[in-house]
Biopython code that builds the backbone (N, CA, C, O; Angstrom):
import numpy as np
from Bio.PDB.StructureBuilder import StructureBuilder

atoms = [
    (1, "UNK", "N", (55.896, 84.406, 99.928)),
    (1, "UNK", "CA", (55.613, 84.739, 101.310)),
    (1, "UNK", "C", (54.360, 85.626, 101.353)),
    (1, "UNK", "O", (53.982, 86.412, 100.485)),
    (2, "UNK", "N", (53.828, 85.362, 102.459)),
    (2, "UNK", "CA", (52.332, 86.111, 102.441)),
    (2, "UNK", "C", (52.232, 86.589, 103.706)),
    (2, "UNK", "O", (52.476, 85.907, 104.701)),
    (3, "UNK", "N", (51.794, 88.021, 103.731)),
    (3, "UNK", "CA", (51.749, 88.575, 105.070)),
    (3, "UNK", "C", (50.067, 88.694, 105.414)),
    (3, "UNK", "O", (49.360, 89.285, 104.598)),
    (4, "UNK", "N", (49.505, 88.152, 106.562)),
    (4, "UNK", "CA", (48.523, 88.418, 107.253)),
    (4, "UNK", "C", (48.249, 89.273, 108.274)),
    (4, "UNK", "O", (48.747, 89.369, 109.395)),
    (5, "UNK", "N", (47.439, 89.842, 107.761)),
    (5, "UNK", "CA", (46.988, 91.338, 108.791)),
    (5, "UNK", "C", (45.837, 91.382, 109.512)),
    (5, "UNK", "O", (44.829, 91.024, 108.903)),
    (6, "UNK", "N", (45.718, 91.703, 110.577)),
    (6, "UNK", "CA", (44.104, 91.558, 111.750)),
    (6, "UNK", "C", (44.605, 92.691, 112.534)),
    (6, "UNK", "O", (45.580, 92.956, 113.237)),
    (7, "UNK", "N", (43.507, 93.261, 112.111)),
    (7, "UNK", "CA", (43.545, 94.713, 113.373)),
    (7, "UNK", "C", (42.537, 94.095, 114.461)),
    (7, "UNK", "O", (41.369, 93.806, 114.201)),
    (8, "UNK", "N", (43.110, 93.941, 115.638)),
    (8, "UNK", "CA", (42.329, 93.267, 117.165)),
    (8, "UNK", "C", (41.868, 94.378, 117.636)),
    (8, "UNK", "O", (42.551, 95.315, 118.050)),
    (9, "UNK", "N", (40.618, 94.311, 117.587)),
    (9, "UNK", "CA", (40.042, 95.656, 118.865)),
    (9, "UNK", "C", (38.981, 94.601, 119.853)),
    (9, "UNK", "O", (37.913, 93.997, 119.746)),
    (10, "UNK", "N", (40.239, 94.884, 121.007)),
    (10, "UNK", "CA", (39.900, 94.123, 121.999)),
    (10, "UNK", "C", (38.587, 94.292, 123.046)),
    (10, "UNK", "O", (38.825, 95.496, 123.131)),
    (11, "UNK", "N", (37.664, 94.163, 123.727)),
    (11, "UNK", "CA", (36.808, 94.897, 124.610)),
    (11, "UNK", "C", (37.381, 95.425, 125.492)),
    (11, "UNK", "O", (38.145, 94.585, 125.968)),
    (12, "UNK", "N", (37.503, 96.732, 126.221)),
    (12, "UNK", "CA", (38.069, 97.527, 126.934)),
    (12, "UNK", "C", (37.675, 96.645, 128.192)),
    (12, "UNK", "O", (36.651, 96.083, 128.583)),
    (13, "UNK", "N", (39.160, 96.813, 128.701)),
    (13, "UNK", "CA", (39.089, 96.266, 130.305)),
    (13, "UNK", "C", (39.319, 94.508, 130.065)),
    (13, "UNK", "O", (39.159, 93.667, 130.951)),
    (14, "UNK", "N", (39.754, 94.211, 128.552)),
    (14, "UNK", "CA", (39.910, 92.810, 128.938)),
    (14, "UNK", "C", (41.526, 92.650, 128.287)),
    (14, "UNK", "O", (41.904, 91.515, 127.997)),
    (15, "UNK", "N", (42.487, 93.871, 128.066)),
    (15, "UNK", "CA", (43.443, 94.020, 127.119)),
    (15, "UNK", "C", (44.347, 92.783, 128.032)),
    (15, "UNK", "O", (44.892, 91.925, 127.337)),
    (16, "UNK", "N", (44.527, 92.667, 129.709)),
    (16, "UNK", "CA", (45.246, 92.009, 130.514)),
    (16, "UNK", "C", (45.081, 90.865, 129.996)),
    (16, "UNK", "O", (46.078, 90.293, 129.557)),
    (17, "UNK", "N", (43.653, 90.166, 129.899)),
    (17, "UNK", "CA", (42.962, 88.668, 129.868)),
    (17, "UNK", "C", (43.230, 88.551, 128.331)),
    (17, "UNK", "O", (43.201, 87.387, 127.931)),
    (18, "UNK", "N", (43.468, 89.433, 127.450)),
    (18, "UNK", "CA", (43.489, 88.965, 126.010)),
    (18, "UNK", "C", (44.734, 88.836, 125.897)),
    (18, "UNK", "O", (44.938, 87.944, 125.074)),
    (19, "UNK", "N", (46.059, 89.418, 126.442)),
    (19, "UNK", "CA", (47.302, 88.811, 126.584)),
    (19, "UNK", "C", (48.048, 87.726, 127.178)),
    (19, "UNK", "O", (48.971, 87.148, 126.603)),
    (20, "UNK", "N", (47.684, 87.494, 128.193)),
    (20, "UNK", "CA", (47.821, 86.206, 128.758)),
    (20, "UNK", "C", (46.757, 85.026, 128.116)),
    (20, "UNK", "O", (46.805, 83.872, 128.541)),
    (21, "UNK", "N", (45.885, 85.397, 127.150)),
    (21, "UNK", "CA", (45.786, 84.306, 126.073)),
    (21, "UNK", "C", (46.175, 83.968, 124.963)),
    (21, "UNK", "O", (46.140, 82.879, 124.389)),
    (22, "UNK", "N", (46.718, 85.373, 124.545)),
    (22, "UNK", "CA", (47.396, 85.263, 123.682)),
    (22, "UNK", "C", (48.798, 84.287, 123.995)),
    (22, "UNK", "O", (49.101, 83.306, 123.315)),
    (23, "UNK", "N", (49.505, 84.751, 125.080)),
    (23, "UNK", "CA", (50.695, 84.136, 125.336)),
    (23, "UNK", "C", (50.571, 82.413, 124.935)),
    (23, "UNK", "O", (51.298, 81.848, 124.118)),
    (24, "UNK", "N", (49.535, 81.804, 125.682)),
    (24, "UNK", "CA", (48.876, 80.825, 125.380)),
    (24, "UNK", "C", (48.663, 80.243, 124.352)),
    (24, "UNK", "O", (48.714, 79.015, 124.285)),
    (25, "UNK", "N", (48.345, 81.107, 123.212)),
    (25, "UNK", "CA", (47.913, 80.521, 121.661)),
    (25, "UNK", "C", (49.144, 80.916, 120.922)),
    (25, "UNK", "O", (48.934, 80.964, 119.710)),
    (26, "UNK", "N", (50.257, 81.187, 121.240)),
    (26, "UNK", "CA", (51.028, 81.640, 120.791)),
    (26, "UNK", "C", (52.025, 80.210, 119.973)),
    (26, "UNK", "O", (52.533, 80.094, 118.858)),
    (27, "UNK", "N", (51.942, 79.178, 121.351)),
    (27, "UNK", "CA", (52.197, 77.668, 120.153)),
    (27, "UNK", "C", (51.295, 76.604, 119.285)),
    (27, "UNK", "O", (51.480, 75.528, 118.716)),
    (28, "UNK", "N", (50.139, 77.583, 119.527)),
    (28, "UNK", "CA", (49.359, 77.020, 118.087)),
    (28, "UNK", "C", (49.339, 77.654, 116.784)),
    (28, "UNK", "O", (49.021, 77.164, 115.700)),
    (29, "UNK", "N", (49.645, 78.572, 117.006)),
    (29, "UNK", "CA", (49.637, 78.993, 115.437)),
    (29, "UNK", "C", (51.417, 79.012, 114.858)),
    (29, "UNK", "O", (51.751, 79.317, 113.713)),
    (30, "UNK", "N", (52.215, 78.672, 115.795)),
    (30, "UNK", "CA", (53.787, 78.490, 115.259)),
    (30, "UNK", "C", (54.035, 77.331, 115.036)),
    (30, "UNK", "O", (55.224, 77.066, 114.861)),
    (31, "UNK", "N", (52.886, 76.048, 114.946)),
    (31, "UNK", "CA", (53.321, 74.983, 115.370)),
    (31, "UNK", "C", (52.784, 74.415, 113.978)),
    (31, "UNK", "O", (52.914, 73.212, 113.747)),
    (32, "UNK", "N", (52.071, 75.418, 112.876)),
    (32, "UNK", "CA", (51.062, 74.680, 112.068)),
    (32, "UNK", "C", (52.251, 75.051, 110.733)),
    (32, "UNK", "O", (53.037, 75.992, 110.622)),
    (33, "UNK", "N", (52.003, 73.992, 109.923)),
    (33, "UNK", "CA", (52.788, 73.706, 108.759)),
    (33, "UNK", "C", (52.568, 74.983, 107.998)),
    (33, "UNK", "O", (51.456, 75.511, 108.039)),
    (34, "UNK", "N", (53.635, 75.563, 107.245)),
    (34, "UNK", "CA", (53.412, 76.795, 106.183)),
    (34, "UNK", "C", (53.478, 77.739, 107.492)),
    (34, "UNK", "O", (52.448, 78.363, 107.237)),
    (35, "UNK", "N", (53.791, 78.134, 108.337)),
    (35, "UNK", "CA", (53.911, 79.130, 109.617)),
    (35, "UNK", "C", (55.345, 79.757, 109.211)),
    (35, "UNK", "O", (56.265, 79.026, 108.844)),
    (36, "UNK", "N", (55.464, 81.116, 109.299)),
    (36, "UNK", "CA", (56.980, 81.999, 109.141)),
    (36, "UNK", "C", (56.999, 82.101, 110.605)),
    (36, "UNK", "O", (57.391, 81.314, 111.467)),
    (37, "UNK", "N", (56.426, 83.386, 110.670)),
    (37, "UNK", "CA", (56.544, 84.366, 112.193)),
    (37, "UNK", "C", (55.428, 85.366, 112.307)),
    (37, "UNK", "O", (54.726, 85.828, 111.407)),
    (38, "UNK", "N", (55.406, 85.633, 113.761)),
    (38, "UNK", "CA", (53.987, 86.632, 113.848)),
    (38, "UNK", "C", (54.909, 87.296, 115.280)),
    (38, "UNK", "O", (55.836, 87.038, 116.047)),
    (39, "UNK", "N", (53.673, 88.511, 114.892)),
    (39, "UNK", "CA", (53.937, 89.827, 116.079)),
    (39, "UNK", "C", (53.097, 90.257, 116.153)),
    (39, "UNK", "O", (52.493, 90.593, 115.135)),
    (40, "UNK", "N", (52.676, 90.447, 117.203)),
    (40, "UNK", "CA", (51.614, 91.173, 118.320)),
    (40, "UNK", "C", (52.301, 92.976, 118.601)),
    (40, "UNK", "O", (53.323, 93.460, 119.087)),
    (41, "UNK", "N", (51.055, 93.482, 117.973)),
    (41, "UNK", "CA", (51.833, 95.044, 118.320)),
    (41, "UNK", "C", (50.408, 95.894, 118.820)),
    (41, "UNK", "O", (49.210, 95.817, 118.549)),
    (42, "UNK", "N", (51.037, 96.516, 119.472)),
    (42, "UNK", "CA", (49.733, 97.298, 120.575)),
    (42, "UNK", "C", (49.701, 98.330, 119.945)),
    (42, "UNK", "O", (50.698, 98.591, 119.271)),
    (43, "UNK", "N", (48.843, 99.040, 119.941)),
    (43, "UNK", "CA", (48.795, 100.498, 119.355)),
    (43, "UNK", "C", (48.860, 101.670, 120.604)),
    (43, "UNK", "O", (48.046, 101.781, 121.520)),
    (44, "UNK", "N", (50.063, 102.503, 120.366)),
    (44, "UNK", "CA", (50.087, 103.434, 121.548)),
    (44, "UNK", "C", (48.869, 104.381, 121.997)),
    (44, "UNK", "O", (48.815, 104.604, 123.207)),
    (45, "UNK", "N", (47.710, 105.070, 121.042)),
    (45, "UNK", "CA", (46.730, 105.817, 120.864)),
    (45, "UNK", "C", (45.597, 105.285, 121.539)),
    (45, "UNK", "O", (44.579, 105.935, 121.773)),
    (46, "UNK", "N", (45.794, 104.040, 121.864)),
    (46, "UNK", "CA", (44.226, 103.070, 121.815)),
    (46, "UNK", "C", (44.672, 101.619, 122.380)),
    (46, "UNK", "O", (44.893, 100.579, 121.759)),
    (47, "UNK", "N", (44.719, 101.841, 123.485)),
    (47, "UNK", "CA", (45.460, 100.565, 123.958)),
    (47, "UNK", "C", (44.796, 98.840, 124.515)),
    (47, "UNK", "O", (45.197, 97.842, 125.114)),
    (48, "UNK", "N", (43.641, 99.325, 123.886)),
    (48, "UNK", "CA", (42.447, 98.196, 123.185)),
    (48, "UNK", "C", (42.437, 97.741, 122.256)),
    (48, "UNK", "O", (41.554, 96.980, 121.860)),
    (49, "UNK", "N", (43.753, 98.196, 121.438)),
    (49, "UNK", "CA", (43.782, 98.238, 120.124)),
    (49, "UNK", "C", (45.263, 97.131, 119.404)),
    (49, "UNK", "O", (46.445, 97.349, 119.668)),
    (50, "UNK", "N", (44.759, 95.996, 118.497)),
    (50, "UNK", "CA", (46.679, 95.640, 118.681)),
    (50, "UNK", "C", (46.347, 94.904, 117.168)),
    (50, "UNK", "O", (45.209, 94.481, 116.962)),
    (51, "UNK", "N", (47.178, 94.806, 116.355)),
    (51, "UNK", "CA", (47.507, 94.246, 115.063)),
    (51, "UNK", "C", (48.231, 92.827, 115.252)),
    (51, "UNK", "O", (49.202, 92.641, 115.985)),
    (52, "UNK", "N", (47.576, 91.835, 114.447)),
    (52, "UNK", "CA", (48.411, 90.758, 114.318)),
    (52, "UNK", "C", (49.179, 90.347, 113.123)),
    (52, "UNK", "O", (48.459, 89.866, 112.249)),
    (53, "UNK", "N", (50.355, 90.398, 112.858)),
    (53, "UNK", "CA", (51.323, 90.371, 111.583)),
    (53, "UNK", "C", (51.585, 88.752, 111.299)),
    (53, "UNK", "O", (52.686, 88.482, 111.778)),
    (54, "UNK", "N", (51.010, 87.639, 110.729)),
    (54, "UNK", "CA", (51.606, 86.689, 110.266)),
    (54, "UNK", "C", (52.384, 86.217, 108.891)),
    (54, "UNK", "O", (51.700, 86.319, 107.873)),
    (55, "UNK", "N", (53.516, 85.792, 108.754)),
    (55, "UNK", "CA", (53.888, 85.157, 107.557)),
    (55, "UNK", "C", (53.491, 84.081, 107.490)),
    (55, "UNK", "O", (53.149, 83.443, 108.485)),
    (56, "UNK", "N", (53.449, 83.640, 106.309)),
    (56, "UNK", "CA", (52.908, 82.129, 105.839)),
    (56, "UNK", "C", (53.669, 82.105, 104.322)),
    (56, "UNK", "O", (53.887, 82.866, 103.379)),
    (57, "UNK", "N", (53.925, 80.684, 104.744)),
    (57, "UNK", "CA", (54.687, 80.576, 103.209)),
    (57, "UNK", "C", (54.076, 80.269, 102.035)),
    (57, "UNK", "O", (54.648, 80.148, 100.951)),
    (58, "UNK", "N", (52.412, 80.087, 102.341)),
    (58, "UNK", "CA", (51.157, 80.331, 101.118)),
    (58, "UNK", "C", (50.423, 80.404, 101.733)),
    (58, "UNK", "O", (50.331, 79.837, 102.822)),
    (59, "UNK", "N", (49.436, 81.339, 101.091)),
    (59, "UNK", "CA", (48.126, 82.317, 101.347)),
    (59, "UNK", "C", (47.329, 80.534, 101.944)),
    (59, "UNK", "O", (47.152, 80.496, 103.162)),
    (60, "UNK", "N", (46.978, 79.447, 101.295)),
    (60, "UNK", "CA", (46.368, 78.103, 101.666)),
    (60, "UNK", "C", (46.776, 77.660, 102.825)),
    (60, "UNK", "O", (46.191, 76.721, 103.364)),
    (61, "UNK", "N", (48.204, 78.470, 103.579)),
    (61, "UNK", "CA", (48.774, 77.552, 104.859)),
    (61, "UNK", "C", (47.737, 77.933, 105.614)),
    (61, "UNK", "O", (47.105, 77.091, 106.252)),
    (62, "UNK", "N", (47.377, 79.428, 105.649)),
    (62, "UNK", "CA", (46.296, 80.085, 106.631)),
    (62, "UNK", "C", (44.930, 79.643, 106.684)),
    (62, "UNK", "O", (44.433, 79.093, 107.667)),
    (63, "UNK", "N", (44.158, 79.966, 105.292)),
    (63, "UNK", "CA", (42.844, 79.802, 104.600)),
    (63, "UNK", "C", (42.829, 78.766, 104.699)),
    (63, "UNK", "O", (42.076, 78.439, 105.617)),
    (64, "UNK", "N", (43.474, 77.627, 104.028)),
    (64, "UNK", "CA", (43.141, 76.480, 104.733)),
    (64, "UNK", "C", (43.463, 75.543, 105.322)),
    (64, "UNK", "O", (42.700, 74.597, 105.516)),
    (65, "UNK", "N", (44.988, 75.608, 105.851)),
    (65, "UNK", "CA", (45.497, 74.506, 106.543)),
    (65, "UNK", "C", (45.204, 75.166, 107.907)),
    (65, "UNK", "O", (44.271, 74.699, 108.558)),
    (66, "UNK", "N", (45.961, 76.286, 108.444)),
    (66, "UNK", "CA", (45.368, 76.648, 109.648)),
    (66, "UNK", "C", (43.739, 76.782, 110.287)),
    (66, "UNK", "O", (43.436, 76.367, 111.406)),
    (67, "UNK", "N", (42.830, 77.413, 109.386)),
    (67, "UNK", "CA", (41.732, 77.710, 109.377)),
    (67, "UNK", "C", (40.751, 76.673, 109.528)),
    (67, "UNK", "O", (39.710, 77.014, 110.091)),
    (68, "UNK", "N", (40.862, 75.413, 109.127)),
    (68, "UNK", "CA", (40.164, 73.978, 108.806)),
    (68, "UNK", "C", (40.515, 73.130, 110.043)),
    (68, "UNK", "O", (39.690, 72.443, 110.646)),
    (69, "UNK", "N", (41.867, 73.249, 110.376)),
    (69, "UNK", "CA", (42.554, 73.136, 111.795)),
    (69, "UNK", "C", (41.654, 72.496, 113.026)),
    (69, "UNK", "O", (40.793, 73.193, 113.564)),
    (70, "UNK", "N", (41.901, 71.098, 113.456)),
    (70, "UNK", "CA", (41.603, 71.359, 114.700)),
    (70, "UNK", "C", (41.973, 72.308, 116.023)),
    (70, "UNK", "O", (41.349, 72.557, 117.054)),
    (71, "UNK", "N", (43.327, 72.736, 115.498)),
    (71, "UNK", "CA", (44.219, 73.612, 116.526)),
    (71, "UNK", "C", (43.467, 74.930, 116.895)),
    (71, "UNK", "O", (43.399, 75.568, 117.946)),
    (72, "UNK", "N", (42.604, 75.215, 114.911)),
    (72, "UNK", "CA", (42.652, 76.919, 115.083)),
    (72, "UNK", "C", (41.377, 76.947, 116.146)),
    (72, "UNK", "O", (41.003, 77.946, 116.760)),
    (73, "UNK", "N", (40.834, 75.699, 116.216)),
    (73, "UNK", "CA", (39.119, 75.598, 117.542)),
    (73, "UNK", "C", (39.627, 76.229, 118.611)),
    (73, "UNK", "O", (39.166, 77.296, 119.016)),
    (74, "UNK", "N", (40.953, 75.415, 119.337)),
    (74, "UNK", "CA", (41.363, 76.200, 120.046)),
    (74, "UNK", "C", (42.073, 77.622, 120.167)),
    (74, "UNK", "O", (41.859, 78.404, 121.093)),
    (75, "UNK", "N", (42.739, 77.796, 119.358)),
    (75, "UNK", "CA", (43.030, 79.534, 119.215)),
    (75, "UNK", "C", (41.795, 79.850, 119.139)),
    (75, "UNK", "O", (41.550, 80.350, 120.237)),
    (76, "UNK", "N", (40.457, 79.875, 118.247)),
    (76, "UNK", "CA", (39.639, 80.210, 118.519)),
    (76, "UNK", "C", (38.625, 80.273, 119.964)),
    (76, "UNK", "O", (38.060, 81.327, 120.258)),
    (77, "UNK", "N", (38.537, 79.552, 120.452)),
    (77, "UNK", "CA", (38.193, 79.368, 121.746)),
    (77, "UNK", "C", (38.950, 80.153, 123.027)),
    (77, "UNK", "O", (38.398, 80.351, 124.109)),
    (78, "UNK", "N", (40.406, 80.586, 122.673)),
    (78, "UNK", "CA", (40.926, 81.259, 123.431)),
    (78, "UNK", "C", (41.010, 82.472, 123.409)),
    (78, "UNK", "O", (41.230, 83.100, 124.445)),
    (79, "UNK", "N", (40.794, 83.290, 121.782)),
    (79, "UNK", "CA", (40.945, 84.668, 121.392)),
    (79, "UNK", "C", (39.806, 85.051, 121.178)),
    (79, "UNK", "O", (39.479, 85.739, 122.145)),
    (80, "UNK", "N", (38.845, 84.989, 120.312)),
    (80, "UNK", "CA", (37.786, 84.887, 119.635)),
    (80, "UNK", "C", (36.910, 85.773, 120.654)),
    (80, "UNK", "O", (36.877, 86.977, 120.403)),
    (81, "UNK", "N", (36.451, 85.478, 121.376)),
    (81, "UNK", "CA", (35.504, 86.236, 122.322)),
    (81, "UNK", "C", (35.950, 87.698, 122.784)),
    (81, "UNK", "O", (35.157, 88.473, 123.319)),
    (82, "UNK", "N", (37.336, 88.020, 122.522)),
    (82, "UNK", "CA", (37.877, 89.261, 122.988)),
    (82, "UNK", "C", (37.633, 90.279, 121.824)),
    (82, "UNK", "O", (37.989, 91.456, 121.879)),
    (83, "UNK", "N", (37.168, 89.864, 121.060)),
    (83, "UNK", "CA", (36.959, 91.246, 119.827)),
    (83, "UNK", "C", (35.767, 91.440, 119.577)),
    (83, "UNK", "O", (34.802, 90.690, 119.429)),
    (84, "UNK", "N", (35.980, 92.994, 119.525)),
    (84, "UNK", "CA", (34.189, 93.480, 119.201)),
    (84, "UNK", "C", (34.836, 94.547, 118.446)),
    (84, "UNK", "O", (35.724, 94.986, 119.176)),
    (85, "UNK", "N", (34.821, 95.252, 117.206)),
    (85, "UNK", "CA", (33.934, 93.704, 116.402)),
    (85, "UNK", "C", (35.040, 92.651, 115.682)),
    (85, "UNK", "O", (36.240, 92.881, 115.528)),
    (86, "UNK", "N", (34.329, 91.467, 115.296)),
    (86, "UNK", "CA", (34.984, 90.698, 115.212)),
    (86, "UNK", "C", (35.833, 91.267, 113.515)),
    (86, "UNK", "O", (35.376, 91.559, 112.410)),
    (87, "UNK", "N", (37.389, 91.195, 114.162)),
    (87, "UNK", "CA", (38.385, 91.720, 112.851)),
    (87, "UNK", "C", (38.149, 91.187, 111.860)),
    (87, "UNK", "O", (37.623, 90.074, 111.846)),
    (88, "UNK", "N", (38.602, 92.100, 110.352)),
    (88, "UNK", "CA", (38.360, 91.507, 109.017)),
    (88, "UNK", "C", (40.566, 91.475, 108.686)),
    (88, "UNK", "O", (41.490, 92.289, 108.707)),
    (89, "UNK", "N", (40.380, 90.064, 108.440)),
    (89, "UNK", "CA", (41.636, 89.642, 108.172)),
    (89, "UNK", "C", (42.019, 89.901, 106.443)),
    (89, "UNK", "O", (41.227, 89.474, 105.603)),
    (90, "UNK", "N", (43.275, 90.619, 106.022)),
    (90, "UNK", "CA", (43.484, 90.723, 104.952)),
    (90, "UNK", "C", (45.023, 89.931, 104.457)),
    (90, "UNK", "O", (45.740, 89.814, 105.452)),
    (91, "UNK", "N", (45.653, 89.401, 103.255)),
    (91, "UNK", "CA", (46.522, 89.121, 103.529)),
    (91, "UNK", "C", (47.148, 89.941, 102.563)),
    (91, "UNK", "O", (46.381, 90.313, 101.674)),
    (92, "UNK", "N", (48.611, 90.430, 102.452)),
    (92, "UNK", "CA", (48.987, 90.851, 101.223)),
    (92, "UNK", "C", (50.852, 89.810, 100.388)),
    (92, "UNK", "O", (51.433, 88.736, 100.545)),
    (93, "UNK", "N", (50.965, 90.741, 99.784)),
    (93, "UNK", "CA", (52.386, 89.427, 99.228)),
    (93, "UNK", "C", (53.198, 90.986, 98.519)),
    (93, "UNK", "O", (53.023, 92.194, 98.356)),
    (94, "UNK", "N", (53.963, 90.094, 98.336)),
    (94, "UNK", "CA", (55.486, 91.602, 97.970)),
    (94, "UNK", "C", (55.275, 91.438, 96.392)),
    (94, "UNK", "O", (55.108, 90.374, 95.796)),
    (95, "UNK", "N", (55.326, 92.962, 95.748)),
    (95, "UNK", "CA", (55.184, 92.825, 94.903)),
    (95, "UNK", "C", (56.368, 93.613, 93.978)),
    (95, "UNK", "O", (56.341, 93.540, 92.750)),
]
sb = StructureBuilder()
sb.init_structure("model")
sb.init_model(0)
sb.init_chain("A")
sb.init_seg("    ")
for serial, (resi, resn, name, xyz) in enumerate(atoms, 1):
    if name == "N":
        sb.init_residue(resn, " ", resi, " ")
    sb.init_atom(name, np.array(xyz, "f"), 0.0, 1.0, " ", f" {name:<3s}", serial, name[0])
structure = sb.get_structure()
């Protein structure tokens, strides 16, 4: 199991418009093969601010089955423009 991490720093004043797209992209990335579960968590301090938690049942479901994706165009197309700067995604695994 592989956990994926993205700290979202959203542009201020678009936190409304980046959730109701999120809601939206929310069955493309559950829908792609090697998918566990993901959570959206806001940060109380900074409320521009939100982490995305995915499992994947191999580090390749993300990197490259999701990522190569026609689907991820659209998650991309729907999220993508809301971050400045654009997040550095890390993944980690239990050790």
């Amino acid at each position: 199991m592989i956990l994926e991490v993205a700290i979202l720093k959203v542009i201020p004043g678009q936190e409304d418009d980046f959730l109701n797209a999120f809601s939206k992209a929310n069955h493309i990335i559950s829908s792609m093969p090697g998918y566990v579960s993901h959570q959206l968590k806001r940060c109380i301090e900074n409320i521009s601010q939100f982490i995305l938690l995915v499992e994947w049942e191999k580090l390749t479901d993300h990197t490259e089955g999701f990522r190569r994706s026609k689907e991820y165009q659209e998650w991309k197309s729907l999220l993508h423009h809301f971050y400045e700067p654009f997040p550095t995604v890390e993944h980690y695994e239990v050790i």
